[in-house]
GUDOKOL-321099 format. One record per atom (N, C-alpha, C, CB): residue number from 1; x, y, z; atom name; residue in three letters. Coordinates in nm, 3 decimals. Glycine has a CB too. Layout:
BEGIN
<atom><n>NUM</n><px>X</px><py>Y</py><pz>Z</pz><atom>CA</atom><res>ala</res></atom>
...
END
This chain:
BEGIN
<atom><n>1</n><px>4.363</px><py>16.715</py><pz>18.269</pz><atom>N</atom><res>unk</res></atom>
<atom><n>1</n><px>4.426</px><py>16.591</py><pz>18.239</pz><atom>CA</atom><res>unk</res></atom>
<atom><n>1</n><px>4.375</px><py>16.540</py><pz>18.104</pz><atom>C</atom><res>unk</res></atom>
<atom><n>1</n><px>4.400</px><py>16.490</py><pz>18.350</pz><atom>CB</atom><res>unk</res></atom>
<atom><n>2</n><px>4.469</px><py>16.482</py><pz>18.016</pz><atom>N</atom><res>unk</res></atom>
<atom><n>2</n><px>4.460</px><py>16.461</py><pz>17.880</pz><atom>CA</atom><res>unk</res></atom>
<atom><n>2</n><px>4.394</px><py>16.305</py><pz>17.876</pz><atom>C</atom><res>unk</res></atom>
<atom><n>2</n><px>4.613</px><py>16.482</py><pz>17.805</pz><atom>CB</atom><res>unk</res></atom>
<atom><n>3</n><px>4.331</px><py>16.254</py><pz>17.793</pz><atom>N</atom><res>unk</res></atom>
<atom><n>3</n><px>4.270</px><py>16.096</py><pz>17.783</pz><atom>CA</atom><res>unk</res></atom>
<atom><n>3</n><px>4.387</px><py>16.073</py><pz>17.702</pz><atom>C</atom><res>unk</res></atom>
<atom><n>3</n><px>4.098</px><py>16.054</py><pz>17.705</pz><atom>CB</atom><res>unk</res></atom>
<atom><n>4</n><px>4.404</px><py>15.961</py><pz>17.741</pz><atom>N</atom><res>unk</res></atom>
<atom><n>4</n><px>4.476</px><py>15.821</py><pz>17.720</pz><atom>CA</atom><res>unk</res></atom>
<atom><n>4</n><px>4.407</px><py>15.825</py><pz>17.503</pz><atom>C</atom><res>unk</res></atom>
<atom><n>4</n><px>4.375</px><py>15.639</py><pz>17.881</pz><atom>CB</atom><res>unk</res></atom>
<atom><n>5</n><px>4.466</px><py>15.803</py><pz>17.414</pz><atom>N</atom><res>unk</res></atom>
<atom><n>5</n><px>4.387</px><py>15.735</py><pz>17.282</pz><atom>CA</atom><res>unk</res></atom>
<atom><n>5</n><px>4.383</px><py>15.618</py><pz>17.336</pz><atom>C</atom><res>unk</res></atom>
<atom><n>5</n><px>4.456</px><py>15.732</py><pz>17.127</pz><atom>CB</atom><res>unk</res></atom>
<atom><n>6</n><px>4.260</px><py>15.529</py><pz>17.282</pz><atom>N</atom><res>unk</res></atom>
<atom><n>6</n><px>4.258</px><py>15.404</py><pz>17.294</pz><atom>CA</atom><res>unk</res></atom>
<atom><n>6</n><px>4.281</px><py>15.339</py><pz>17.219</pz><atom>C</atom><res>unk</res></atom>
<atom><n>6</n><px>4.186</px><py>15.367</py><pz>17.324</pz><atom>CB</atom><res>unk</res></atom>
<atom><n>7</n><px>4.355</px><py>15.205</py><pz>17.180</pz><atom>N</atom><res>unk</res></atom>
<atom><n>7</n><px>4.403</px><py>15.185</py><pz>17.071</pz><atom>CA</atom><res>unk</res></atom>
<atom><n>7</n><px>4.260</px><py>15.036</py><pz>17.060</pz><atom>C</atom><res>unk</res></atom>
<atom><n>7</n><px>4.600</px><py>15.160</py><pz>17.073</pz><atom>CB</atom><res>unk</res></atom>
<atom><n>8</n><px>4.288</px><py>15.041</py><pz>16.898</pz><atom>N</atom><res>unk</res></atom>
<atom><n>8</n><px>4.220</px><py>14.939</py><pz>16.893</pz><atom>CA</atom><res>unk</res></atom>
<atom><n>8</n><px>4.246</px><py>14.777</py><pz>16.931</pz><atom>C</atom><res>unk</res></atom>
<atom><n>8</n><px>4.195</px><py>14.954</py><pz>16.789</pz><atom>CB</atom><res>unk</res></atom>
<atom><n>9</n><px>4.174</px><py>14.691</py><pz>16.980</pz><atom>N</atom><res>unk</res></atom>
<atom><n>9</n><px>4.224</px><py>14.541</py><pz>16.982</pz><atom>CA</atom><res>unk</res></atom>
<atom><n>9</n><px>4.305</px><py>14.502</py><pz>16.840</pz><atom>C</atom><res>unk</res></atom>
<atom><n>9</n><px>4.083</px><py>14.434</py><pz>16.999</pz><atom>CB</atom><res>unk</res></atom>
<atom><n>10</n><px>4.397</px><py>14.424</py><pz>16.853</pz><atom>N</atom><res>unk</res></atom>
<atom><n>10</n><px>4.470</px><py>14.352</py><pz>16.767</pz><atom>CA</atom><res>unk</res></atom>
<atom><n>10</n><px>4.426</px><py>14.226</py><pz>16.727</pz><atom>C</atom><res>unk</res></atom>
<atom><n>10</n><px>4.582</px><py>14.339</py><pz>16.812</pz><atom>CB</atom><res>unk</res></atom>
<atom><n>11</n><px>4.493</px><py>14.148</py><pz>16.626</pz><atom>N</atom><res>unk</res></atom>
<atom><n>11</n><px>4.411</px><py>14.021</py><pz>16.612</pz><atom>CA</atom><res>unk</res></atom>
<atom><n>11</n><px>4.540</px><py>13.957</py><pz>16.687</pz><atom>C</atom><res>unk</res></atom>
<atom><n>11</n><px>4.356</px><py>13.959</py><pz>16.439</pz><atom>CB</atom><res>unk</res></atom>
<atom><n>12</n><px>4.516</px><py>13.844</py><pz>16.636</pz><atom>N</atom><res>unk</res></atom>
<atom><n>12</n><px>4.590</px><py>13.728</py><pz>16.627</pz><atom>CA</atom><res>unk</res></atom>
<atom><n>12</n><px>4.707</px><py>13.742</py><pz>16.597</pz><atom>C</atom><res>unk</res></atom>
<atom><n>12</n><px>4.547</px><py>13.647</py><pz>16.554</pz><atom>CB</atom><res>unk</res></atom>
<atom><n>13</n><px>4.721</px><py>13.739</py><pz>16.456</pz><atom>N</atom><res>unk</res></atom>
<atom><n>13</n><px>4.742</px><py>13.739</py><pz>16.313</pz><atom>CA</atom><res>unk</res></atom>
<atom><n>13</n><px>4.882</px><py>13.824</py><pz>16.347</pz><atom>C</atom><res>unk</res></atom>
<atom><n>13</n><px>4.607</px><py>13.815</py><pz>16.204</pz><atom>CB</atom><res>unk</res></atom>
<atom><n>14</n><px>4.840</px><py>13.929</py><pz>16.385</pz><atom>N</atom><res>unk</res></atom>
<atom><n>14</n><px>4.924</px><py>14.081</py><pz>16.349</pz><atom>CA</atom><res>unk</res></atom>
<atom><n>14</n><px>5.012</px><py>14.056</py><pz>16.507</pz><atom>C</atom><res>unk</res></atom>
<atom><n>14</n><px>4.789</px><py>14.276</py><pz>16.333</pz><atom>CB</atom><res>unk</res></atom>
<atom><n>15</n><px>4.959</px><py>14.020</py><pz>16.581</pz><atom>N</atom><res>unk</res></atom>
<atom><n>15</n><px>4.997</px><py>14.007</py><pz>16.744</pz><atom>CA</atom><res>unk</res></atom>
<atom><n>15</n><px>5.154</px><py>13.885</py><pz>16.722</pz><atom>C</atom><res>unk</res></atom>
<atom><n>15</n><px>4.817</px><py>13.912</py><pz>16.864</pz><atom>CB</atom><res>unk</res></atom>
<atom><n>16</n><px>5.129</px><py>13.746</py><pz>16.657</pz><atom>N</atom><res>unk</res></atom>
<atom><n>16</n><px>5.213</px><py>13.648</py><pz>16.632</pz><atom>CA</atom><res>unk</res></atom>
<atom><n>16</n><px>5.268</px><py>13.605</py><pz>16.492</pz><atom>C</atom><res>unk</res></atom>
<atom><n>16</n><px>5.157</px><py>13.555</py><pz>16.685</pz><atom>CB</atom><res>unk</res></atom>
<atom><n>17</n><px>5.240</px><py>13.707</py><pz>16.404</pz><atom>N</atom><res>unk</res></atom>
<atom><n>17</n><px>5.242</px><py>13.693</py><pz>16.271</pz><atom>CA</atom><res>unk</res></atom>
<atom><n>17</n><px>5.412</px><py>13.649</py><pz>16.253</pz><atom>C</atom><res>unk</res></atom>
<atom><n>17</n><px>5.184</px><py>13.840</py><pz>16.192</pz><atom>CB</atom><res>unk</res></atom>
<atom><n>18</n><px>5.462</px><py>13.813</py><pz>16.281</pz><atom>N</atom><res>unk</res></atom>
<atom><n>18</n><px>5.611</px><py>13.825</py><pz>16.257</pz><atom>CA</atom><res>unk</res></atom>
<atom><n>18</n><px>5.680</px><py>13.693</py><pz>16.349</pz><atom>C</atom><res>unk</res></atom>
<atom><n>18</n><px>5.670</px><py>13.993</py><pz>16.315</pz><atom>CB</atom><res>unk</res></atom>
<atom><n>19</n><px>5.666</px><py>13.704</py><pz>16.486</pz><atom>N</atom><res>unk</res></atom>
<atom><n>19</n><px>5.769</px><py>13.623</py><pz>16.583</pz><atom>CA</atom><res>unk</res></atom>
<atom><n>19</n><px>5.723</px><py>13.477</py><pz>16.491</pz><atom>C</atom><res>unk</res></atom>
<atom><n>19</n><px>5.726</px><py>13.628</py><pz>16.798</pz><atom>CB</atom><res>unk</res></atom>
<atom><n>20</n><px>5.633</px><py>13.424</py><pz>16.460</pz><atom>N</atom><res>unk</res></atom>
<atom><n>20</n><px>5.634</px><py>13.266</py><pz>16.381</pz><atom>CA</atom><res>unk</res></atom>
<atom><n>20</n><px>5.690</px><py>13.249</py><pz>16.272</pz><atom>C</atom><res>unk</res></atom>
<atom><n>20</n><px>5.511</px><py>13.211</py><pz>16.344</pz><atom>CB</atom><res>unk</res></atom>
<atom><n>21</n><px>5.696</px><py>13.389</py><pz>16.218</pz><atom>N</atom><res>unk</res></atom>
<atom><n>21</n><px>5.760</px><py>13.355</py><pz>16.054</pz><atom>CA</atom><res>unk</res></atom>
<atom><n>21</n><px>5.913</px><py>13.383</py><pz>16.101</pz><atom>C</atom><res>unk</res></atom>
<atom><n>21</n><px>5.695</px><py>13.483</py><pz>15.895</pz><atom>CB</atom><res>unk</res></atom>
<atom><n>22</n><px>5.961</px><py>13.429</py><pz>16.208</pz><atom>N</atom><res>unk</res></atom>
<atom><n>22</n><px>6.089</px><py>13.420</py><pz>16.242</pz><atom>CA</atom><res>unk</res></atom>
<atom><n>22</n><px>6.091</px><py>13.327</py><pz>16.297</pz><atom>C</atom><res>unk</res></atom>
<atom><n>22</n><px>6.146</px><py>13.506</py><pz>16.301</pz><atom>CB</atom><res>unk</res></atom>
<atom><n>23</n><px>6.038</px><py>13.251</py><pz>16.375</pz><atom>N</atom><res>unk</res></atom>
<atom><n>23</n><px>6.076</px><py>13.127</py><pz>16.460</pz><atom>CA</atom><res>unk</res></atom>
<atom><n>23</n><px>6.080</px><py>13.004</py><pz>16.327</pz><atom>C</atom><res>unk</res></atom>
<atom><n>23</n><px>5.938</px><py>13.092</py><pz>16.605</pz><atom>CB</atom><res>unk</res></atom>
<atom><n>24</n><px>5.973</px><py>12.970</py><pz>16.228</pz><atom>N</atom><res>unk</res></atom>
<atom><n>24</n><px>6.000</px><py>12.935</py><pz>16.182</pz><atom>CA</atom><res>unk</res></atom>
<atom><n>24</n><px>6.138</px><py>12.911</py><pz>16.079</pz><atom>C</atom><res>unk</res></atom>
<atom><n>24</n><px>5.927</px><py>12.949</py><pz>16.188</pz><atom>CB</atom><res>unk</res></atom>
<atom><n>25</n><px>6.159</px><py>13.055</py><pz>15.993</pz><atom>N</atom><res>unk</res></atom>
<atom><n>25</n><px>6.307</px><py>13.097</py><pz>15.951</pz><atom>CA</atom><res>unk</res></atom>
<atom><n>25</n><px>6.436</px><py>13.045</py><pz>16.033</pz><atom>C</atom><res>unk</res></atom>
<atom><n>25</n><px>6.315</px><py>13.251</py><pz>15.961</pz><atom>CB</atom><res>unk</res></atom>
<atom><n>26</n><px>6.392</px><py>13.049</py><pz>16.153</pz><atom>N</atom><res>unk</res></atom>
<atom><n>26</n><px>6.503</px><py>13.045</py><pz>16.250</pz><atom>CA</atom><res>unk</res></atom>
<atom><n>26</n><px>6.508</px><py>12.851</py><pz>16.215</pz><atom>C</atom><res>unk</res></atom>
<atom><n>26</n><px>6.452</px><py>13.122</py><pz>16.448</pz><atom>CB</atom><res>unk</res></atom>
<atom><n>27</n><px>6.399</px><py>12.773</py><pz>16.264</pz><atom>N</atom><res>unk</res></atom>
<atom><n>27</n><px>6.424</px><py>12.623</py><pz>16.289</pz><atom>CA</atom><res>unk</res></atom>
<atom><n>27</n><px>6.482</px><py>12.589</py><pz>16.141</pz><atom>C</atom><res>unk</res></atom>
<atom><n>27</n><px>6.273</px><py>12.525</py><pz>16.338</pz><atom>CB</atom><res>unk</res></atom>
<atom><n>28</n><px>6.409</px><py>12.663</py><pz>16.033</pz><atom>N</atom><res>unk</res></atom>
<atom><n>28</n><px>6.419</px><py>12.608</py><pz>15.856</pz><atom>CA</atom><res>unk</res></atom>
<atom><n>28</n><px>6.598</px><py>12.607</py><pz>15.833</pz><atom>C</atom><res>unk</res></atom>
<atom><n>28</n><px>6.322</px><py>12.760</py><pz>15.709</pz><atom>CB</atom><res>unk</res></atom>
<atom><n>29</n><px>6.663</px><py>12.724</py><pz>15.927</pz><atom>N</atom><res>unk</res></atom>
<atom><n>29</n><px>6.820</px><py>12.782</py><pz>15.893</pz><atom>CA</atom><res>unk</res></atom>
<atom><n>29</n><px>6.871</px><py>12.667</py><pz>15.966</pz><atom>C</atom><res>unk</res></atom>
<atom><n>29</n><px>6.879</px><py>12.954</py><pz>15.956</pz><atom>CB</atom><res>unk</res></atom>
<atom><n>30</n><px>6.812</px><py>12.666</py><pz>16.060</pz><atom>N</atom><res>unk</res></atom>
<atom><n>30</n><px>6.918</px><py>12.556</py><pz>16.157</pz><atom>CA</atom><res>unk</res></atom>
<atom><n>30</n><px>6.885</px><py>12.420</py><pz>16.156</pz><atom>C</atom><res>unk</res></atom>
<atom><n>30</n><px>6.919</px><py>12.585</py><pz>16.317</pz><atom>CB</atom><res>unk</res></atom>
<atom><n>31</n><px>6.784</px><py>12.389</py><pz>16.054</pz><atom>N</atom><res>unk</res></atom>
<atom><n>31</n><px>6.805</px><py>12.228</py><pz>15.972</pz><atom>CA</atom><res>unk</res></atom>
<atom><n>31</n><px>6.866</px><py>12.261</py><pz>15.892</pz><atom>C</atom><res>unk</res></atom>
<atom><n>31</n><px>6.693</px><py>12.137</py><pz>15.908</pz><atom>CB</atom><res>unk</res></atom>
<atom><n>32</n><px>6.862</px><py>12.335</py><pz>15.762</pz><atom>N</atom><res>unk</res></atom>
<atom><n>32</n><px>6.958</px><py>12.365</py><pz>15.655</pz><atom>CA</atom><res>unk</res></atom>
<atom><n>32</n><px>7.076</px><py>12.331</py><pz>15.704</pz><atom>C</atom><res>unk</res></atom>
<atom><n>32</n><px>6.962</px><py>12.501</py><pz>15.608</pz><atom>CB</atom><res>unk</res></atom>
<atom><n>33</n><px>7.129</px><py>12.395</py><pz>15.757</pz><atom>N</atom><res>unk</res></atom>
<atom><n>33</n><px>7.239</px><py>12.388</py><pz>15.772</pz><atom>CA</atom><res>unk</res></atom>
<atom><n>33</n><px>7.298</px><py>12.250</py><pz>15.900</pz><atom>C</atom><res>unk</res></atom>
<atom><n>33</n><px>7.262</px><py>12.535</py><pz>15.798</pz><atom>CB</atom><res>unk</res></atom>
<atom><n>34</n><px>7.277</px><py>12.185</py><pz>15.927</pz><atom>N</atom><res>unk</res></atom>
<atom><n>34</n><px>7.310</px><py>12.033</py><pz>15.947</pz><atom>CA</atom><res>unk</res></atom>
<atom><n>34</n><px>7.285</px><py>11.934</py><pz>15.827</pz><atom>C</atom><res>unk</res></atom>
<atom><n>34</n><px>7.225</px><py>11.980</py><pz>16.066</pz><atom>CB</atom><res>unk</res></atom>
<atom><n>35</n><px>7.215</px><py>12.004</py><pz>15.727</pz><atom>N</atom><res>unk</res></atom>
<atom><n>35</n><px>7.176</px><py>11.917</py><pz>15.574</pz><atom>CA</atom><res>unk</res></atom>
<atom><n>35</n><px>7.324</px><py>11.878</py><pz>15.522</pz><atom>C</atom><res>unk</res></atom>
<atom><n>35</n><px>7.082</px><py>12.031</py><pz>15.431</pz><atom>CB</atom><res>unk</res></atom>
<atom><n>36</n><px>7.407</px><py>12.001</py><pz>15.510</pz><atom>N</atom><res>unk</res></atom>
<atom><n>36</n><px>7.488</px><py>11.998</py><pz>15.411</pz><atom>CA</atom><res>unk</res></atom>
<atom><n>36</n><px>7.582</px><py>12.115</py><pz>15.386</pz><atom>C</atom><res>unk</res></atom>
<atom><n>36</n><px>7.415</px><py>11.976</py><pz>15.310</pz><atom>CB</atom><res>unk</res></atom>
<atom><n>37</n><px>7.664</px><py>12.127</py><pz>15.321</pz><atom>N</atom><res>unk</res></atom>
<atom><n>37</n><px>7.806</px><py>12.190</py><pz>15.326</pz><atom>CA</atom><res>unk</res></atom>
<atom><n>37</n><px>7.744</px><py>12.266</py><pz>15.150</pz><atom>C</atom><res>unk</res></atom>
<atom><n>37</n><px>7.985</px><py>12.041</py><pz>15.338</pz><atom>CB</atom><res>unk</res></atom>
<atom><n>38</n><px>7.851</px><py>12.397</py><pz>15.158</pz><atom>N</atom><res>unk</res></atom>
<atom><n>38</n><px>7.801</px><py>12.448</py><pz>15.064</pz><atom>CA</atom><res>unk</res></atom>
<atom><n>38</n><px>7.676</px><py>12.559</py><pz>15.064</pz><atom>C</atom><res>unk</res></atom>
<atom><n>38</n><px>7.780</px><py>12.348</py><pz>15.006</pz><atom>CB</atom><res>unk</res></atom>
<atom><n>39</n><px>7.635</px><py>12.534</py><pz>14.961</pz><atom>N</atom><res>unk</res></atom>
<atom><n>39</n><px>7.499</px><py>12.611</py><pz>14.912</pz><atom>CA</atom><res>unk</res></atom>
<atom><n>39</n><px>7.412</px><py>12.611</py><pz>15.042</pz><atom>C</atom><res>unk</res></atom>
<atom><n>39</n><px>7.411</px><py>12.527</py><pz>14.775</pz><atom>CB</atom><res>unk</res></atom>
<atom><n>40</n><px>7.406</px><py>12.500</py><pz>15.141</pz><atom>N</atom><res>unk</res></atom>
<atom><n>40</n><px>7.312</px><py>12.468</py><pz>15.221</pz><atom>CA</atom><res>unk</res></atom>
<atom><n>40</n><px>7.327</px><py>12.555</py><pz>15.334</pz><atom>C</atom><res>unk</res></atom>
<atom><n>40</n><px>7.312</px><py>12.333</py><pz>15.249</pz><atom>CB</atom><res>unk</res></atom>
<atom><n>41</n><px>7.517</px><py>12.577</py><pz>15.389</pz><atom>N</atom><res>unk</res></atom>
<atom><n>41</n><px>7.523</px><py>12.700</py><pz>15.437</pz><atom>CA</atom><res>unk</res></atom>
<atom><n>41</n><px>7.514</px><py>12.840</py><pz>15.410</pz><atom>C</atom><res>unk</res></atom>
<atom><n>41</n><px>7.590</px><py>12.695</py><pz>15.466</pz><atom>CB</atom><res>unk</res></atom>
<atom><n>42</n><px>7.477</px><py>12.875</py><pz>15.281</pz><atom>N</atom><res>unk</res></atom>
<atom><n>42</n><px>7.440</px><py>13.003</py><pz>15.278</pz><atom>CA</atom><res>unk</res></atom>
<atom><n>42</n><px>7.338</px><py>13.069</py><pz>15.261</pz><atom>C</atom><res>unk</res></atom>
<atom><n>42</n><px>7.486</px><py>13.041</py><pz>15.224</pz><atom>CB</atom><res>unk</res></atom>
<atom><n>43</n><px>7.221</px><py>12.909</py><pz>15.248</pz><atom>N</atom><res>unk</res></atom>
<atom><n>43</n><px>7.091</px><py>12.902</py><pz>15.243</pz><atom>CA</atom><res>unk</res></atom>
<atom><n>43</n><px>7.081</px><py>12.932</py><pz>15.408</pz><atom>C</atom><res>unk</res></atom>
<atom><n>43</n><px>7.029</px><py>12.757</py><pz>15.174</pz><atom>CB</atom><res>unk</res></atom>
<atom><n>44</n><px>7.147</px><py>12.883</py><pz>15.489</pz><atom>N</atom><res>unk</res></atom>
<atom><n>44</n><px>7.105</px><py>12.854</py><pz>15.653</pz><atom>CA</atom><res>unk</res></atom>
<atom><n>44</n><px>7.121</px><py>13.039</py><pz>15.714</pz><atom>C</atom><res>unk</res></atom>
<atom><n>44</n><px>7.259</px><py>12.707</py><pz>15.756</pz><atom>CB</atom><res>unk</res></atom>
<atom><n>45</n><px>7.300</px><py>13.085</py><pz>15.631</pz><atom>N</atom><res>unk</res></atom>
<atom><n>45</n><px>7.291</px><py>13.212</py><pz>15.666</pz><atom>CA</atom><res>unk</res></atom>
<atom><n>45</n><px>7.187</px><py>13.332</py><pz>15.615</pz><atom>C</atom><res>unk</res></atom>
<atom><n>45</n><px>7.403</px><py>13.243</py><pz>15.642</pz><atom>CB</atom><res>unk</res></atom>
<atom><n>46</n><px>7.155</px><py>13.334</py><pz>15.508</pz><atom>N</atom><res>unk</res></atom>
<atom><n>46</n><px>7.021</px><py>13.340</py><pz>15.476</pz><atom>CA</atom><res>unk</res></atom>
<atom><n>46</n><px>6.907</px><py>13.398</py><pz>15.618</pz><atom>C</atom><res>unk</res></atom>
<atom><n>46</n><px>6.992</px><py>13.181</py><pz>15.423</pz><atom>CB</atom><res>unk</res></atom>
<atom><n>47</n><px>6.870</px><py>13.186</py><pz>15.605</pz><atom>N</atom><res>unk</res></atom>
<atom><n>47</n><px>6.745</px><py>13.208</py><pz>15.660</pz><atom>CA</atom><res>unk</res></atom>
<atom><n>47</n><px>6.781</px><py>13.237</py><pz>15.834</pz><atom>C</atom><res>unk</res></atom>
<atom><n>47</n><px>6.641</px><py>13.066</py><pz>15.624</pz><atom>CB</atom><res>unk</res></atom>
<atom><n>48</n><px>6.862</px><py>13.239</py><pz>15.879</pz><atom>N</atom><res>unk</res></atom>
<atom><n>48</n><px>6.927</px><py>13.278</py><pz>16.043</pz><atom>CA</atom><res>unk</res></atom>
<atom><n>48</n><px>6.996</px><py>13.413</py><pz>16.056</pz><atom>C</atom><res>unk</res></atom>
<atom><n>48</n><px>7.053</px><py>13.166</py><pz>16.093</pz><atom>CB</atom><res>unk</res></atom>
<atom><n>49</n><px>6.988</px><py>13.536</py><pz>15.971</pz><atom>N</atom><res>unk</res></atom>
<atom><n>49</n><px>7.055</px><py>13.647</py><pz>15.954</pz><atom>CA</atom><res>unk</res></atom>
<atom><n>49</n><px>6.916</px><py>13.753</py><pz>15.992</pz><atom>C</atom><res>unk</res></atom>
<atom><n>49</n><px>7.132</px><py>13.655</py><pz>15.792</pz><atom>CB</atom><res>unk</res></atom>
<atom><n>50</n><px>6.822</px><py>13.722</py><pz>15.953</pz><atom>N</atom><res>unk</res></atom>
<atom><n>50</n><px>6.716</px><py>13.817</py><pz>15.992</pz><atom>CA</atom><res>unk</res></atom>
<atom><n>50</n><px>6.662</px><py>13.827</py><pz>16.117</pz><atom>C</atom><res>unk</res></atom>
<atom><n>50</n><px>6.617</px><py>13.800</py><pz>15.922</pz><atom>CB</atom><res>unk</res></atom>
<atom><n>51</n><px>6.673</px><py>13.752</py><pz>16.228</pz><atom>N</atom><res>unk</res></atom>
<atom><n>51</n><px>6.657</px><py>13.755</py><pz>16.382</pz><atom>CA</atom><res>unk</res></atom>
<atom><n>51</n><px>6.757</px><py>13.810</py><pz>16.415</pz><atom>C</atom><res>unk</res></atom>
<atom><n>51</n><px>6.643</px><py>13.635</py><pz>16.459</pz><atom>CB</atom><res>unk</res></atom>
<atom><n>52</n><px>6.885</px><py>13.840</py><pz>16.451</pz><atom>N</atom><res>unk</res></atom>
<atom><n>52</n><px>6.952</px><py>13.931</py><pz>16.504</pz><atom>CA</atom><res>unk</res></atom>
<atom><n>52</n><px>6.942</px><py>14.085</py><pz>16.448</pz><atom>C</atom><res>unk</res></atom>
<atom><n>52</n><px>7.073</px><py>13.881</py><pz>16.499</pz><atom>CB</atom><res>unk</res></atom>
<atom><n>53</n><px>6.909</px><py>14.061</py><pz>16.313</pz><atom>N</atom><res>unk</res></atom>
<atom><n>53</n><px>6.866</px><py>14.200</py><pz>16.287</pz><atom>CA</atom><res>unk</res></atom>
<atom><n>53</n><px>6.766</px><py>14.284</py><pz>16.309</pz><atom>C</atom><res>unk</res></atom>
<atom><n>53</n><px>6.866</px><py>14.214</py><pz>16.200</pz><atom>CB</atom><res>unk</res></atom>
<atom><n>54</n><px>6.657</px><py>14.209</py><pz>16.355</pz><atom>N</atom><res>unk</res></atom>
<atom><n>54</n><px>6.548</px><py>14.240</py><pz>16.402</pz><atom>CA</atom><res>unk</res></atom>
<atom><n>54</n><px>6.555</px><py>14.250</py><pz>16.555</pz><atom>C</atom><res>unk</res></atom>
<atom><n>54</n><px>6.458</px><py>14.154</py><pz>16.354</pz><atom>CB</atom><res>unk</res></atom>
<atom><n>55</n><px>6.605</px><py>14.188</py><pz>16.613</pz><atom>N</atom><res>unk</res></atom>
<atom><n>55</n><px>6.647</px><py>14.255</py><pz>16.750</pz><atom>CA</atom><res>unk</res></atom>
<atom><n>55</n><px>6.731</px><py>14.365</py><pz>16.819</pz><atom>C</atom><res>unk</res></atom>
<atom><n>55</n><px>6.685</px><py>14.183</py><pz>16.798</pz><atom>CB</atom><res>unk</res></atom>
<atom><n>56</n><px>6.797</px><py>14.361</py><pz>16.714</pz><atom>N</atom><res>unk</res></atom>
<atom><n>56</n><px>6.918</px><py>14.472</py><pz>16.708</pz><atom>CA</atom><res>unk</res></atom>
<atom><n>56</n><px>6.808</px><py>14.610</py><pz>16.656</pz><atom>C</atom><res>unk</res></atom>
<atom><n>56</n><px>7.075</px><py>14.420</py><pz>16.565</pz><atom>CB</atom><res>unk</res></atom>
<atom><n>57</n><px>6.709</px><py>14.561</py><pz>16.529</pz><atom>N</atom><res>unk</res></atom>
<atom><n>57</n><px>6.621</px><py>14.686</py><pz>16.504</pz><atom>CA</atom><res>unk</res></atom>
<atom><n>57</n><px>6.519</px><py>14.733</py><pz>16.608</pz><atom>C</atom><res>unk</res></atom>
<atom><n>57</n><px>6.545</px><py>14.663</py><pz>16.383</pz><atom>CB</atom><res>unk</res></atom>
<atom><n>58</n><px>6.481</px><py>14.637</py><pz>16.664</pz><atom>N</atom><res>unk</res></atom>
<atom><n>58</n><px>6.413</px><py>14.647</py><pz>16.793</pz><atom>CA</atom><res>unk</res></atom>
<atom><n>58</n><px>6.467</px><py>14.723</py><pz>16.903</pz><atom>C</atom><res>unk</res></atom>
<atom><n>58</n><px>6.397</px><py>14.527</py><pz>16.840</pz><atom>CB</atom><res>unk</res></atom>
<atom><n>59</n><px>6.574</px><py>14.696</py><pz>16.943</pz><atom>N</atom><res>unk</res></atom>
<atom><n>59</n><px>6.645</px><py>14.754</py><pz>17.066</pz><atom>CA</atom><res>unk</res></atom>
<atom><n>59</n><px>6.667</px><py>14.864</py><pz>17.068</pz><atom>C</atom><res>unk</res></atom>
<atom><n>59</n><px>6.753</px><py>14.713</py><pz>17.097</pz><atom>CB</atom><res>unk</res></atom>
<atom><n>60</n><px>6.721</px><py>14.913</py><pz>16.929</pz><atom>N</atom><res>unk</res></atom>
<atom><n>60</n><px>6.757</px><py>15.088</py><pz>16.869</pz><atom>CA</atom><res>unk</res></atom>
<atom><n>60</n><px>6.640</px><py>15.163</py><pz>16.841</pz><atom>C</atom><res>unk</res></atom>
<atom><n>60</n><px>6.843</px><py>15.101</py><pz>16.717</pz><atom>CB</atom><res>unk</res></atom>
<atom><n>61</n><px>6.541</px><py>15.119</py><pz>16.804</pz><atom>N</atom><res>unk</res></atom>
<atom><n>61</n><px>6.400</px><py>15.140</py><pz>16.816</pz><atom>CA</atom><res>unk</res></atom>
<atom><n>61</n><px>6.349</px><py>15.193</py><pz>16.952</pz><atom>C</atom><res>unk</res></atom>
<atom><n>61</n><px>6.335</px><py>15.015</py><pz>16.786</pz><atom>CB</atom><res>unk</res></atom>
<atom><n>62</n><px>6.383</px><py>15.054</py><pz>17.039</pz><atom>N</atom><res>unk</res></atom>
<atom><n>62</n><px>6.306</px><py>15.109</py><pz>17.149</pz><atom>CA</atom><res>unk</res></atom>
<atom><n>62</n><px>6.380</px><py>15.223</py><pz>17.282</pz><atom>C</atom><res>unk</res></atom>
<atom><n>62</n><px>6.254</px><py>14.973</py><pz>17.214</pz><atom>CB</atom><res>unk</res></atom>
<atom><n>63</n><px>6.513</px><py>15.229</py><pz>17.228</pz><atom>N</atom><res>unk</res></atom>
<atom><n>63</n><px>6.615</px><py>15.345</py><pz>17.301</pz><atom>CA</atom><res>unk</res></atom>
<atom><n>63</n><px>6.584</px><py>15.461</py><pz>17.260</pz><atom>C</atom><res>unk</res></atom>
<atom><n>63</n><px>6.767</px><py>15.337</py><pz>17.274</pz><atom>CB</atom><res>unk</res></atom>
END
């Protein structure tokens, strides 16, 4: 029987890094865009276009 590698502990950092800078992105898009018409919506699509893509990269990833 083969051992398991053990992986090392993670921090913090690296553990909640990504999901906050998307959660954040995510709240920043969806004030933008109740700001204002225009520029403000394509600032919002922007900052709200990278969470579905990342789940979508996730999912195909993990299939």
């Amino acid at each position: 029987m083969t051992a398991k590698p053990r992986r090392r502990p993670r921090s913090l950092a690296v553990v909640f890094g990504v999901p906050l800078v998307l959660a954040a992105m995510t709240l920043a898009g969806l004030i933008v865009g109740l700001a204002g018409e225009g520029l403000h919506d394509l600032i919002a699509w922007l900052l709200l276009a990278p969470l579905p893509a990342v789940l979508v990269w996730a999912w195909v990833r993990r299939t």
